[in-house]
C-alpha positions in Angstrom: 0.0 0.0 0.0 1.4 3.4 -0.9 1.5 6.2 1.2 -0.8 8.4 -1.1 -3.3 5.7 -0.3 -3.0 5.1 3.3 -3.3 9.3 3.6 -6.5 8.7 1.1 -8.3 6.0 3.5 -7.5 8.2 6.6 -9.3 11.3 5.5 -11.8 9.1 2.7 -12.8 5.9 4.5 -15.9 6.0 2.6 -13.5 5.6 -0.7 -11.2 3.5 0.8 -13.0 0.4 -1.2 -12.8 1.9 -4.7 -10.1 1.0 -6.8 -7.4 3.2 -7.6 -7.4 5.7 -10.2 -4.1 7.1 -11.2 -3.7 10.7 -10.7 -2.1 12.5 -13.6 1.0 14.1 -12.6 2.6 15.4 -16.1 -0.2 18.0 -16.7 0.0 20.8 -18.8 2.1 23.8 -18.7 -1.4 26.2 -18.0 -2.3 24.5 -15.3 1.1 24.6 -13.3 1.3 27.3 -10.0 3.7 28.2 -7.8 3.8 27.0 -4.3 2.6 28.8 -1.7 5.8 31.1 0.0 5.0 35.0 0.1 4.9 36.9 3.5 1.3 37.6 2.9 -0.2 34.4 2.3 1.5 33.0 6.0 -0.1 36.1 7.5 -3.8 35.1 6.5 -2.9 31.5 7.1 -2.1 33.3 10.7 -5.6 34.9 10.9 -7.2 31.6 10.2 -5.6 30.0 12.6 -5.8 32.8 15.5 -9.7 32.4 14.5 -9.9 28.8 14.3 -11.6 28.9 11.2 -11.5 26.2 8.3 -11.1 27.6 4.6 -12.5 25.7 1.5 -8.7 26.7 -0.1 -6.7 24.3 2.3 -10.1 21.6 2.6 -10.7 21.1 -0.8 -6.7 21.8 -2.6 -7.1 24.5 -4.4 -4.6 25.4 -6.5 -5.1 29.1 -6.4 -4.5 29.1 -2.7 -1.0 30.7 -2.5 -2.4 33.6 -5.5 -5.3 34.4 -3.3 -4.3 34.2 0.2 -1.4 36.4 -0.6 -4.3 38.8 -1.5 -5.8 38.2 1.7 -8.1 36.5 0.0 -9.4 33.0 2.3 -12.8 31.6 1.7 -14.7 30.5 4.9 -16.1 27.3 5.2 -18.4 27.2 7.9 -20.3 24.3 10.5 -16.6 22.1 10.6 -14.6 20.4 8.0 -16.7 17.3 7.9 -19.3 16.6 5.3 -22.2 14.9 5.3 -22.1 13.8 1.5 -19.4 12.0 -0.5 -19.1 13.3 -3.9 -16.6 11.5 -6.2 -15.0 14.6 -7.2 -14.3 16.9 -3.8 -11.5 16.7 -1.1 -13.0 17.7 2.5 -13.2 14.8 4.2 -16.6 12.7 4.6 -18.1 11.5 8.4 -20.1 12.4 10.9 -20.1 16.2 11.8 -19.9 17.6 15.3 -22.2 20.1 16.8 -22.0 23.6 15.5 -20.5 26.3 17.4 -21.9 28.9 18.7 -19.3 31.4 18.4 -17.9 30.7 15.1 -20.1 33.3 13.4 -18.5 35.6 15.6 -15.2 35.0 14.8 -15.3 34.9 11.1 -17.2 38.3 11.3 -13.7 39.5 13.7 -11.6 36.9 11.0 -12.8 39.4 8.1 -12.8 42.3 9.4 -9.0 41.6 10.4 -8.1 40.6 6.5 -9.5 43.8 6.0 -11.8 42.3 2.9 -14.4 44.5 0.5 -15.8 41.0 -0.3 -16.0 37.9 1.2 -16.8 34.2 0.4 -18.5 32.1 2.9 -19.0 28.5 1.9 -19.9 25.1 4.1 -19.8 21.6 4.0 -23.2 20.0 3.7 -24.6 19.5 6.7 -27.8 16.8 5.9 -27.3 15.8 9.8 -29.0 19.3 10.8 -32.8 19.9 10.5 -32.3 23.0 8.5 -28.7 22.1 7.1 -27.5 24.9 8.5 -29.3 27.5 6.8 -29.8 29.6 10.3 -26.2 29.2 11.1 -25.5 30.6 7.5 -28.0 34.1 8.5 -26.3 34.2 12.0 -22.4 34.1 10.0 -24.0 37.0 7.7 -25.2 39.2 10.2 -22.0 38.8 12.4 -19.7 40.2 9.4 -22.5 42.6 8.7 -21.6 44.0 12.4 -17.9 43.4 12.8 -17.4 45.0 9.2 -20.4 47.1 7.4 -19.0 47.4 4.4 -18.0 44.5 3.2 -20.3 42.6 0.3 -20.8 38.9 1.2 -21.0 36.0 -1.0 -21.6 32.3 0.2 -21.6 29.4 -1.6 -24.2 27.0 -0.1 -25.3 22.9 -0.1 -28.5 22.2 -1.5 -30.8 22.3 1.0 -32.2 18.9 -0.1 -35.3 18.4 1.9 -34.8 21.0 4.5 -38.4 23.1 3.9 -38.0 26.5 4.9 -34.3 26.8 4.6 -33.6 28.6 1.3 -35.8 31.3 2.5 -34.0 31.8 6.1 -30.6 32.4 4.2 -32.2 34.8 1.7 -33.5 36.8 4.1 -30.3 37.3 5.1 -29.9 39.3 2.3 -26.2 38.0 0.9 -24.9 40.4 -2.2 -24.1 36.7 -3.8 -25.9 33.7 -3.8 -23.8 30.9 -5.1 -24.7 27.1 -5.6 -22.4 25.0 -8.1 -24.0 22.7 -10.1 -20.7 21.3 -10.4 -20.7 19.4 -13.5 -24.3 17.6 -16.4 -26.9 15.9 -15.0 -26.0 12.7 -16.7 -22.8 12.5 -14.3 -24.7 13.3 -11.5 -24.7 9.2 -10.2 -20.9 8.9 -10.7 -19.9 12.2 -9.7 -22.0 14.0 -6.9 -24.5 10.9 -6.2 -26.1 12.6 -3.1 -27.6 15.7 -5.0 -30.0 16.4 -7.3 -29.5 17.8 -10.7 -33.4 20.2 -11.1 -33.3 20.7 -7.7 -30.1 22.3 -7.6 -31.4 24.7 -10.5 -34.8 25.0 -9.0 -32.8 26.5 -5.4 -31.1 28.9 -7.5 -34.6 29.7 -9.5 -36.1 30.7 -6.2 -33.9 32.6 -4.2 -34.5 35.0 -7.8 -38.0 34.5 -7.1 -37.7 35.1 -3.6 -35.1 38.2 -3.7 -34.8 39.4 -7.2 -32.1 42.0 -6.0 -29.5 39.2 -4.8 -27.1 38.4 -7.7 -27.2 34.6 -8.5 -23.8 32.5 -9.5 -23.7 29.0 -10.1 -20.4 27.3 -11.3 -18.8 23.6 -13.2 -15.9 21.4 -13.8 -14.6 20.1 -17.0 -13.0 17.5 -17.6 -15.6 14.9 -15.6 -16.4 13.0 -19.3 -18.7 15.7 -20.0 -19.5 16.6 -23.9 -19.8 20.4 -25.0 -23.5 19.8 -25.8 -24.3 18.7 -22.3 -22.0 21.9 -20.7 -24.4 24.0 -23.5 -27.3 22.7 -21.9 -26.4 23.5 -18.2 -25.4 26.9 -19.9 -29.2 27.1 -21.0 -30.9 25.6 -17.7 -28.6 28.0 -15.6 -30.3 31.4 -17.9 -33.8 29.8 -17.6 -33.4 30.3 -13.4 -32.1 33.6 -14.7 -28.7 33.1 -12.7 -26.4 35.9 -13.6 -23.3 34.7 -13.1 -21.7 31.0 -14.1 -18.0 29.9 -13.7 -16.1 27.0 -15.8 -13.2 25.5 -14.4 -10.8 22.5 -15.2 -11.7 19.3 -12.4 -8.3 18.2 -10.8 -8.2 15.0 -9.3 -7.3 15.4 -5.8 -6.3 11.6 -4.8 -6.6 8.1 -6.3 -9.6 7.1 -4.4 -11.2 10.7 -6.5 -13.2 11.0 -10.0 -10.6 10.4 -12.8 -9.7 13.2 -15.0 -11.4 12.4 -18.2 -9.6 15.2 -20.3 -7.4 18.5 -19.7 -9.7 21.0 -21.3 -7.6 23.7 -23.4 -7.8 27.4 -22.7 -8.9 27.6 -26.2 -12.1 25.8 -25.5 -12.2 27.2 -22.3 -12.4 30.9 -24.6 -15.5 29.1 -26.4 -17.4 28.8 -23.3 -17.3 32.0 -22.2 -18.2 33.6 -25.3 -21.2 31.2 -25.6 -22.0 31.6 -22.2 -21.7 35.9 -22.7 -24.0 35.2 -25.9 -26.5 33.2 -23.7 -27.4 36.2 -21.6 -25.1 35.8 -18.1 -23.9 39.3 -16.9 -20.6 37.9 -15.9 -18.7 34.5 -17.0 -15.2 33.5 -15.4 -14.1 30.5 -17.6 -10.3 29.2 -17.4 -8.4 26.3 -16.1 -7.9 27.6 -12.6 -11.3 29.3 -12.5 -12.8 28.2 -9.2 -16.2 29.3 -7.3 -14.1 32.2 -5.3 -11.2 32.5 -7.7 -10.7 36.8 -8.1 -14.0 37.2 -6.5 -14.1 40.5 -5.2 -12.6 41.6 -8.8 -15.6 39.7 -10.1 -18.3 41.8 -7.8 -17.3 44.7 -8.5 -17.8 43.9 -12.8 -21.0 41.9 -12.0 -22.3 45.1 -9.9 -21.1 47.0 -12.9 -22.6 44.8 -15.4 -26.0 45.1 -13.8 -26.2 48.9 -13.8 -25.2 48.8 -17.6 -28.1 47.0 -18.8 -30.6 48.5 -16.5 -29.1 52.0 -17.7 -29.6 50.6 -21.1 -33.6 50.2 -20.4 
């Protein structure tokens, strides 16, 4: 047994049966970064620690990790590091959570207001152990940066909600600046890939919180490179404008460990170019769409042109 898989069954005993699917180490030249070494990005990993807060970047891998945090840029992940679900394609480890704390809202509020951040991402891991999943818990993290730091526009990226009445409309009275949900990659990979969700449910939670708040910008994001064809991606591309979502990210999948989805394909930044502009064509205000496009990748940048989007077509009648 190799060390890569005795690290995989520690943190993914619910993979720990599959077989092994080798991870592709030789990948191409436009998806390569730099580690993480600049004194910035060790003072926001210093933050998150002196907060005791978990971040989505160091959770799920992300490759952008040392690019953003040296912008002070760390996305929150709320209610632990433990997820209920165990999608095929995602890193943060799978089990049985603990009991929220009651003072975490608290100290992300004091965590951003410290990083001294115009925008912030909030994210979670799903929490299907918790009558509401967590959607109060979400309102009470909104209102505590709302406090600590006035000013700052918040975006969260949150689980379905899958049978939890009631809970969409808790965190959209919240009022977030962002509402994000990832569909994460076509229906027809939905069993293989994230086999506890939904597909049309996913799109119908984005479809109301429009319904519910038309006001609140709506994002939803995918992967590539899951076996997906460019007439399935077109599709999602047409779903996501019928729920009238404004903004839609398109990233490459990485494969974070053997026991993980394989990587079907590297997608090229070439076809990565054709997505956007079909997406742009399709009617979304703002499409980020690139081999290290994640769900919180340049964010705040990507506020600030959505915001500016909006008041060009409503100016335009």
């Amino acid at each position: 047994m190799t060390e890569m898989t005795d690290k995989t069954r520690l943190r993914h005993p619910e993979k720990a049966h599959k077989p092994d699917n080798p991870v592709q180490r030789n990948k191409p030249a436009w998806l390569r970064v730099k580690a993480p070494v600049s004194r910035e990005y060790h003072a926001t990993r210093q933050v998150v620690r002196e907060h005791r807060l978990h971040t989505v970047c160091e959770e799920a891998a992300c490759p952008n990790i040392g690019e953003c945090w040296a912008k002070k840029h760390a996305t929150m992940m709320i209610m632990g590091d433990i997820c209920t679900r165990a999608c095929t394609f995602c890193n943060v480890a799978t089990g049985k959570p603990g009991a929220l704390d009651p003072f975490e809202p608290y100290r992300v509020g004091e965590a951003v207001k410290k990083l001294g951040l115009q925008h912030v991402v909030i994210t979670s891991v799903d929490r299907d152990d918790l009558e509401d999943g967590g959607a109060e818990h979400f309102a009470k993290v909104i209102g505590a940066i709302r406090e600590a730091t006035p000013t700052t526009t918040i975006e969260i990226l949150t689980p379905d909600f899958l049978r939890k009445e009631g809970a969409l409309e808790v965190v959209v009275a919240a009022k977030p600046d962002v509402f994000n949900h990832n569909l994460e990659t076509v229906p027809r990979l939905y069993p293989t890939v994230r086999p506890g969700a939904r597909y049309f449910h996913s799109l119908r939670l984005l479809d109301r919180v429009k319904q519910l708040d038309p006001t609140i910008f709506t994002k939803s994001g995918l992967m590539v490179g899951l076996g997906e064809d460019k007439s399935e991606v077109q599709q999602v591309m047409d779903d996501l404008r019928s729920a009238e979502v404004d903004f839609l990210t398109i990233g490459q999948y990485l494969q974070p460990t053997p026991k993980h989805h394989v990587v079907d394909r590297f997608i090229t930044p070439e076809e990565f170019k054709a997505y956007e502009t079909a997406a742009f064509a399709k009617g979304f205000l703002l499409v980020s769409a690139s081999p290290l496009t994640r769900s919180s990748y340049h964010a705040d940048e990507d506020f600030a042109r959505l915001r500016a989007a909006r008041e060009k077509l409503l100016a335009a009648g």
